[in-house]
N, C-alpha and C positions, 0 to 999 in steps of 0.2 A: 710096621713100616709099609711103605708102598711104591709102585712103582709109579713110573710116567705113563700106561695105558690105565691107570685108574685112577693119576690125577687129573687126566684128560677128561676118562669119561664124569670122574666128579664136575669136574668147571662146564662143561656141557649141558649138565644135569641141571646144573643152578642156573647156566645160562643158556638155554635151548636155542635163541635165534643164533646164536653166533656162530654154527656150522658142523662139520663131521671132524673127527679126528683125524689125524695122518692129510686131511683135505685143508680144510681153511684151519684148523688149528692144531699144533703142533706142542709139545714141550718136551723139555731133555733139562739133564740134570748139569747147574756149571760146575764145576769140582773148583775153580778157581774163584769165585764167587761164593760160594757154595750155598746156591739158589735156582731156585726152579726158573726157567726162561721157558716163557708161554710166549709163543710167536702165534700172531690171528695178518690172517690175508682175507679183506673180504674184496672184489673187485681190483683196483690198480693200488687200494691201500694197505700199507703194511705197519706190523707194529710186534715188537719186541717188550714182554714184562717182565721182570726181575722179582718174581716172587720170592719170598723170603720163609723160610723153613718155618719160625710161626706161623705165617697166613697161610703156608698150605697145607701145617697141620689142621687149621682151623676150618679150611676147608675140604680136608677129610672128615670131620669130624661134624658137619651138617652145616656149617656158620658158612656167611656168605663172604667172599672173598673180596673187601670192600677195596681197596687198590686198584685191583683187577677187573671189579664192576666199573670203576671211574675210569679206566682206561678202554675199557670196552663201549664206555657211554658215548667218548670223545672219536673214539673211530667209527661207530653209528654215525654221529655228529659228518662228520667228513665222506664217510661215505655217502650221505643225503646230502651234502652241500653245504650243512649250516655247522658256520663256523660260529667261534666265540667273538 
């Protein structure tokens, strides 16, 4: 098992530009969900993931966190301006 300070720094690792931990990105565990909530601030944009107990097994486990890339892509996207 693992915690949120190592599946932070996992998603970090895969994903380097996205920020520092406890800073621009954050996660905690829902118990009512019972799924990871990966929260990223980059500038005035903010955005909340509902990772799902597979994909963050899987991305404990080296695999890249494909959800979470696509949500990450879209807040780049917005933070540079270009929308869909």
């Amino acid at each position: 098992m693992y915690d949120k300070k190592q599946l932070c720094e996992k998603i970090t690792s895969i994903y380097p530009d996205i920020g520092q931990c406890g800073i621009d990105i954050d996660v905690d565990f829902d118990n009512k969900e019972r799924a990871w909530v990966v929260r990223l601030v980059k500038d005035s944009h903010k955005l909340s993931h509902y990772l799902d107990l597979p994909e963050a097994d899987d991305c404990m486990d080296g695999k890249k966190c494909v959800s979470l890339g696509l949500e990450i892509a879209q807040l780049r996207k917005n933070v540079e301006g270009k929308q869909f």
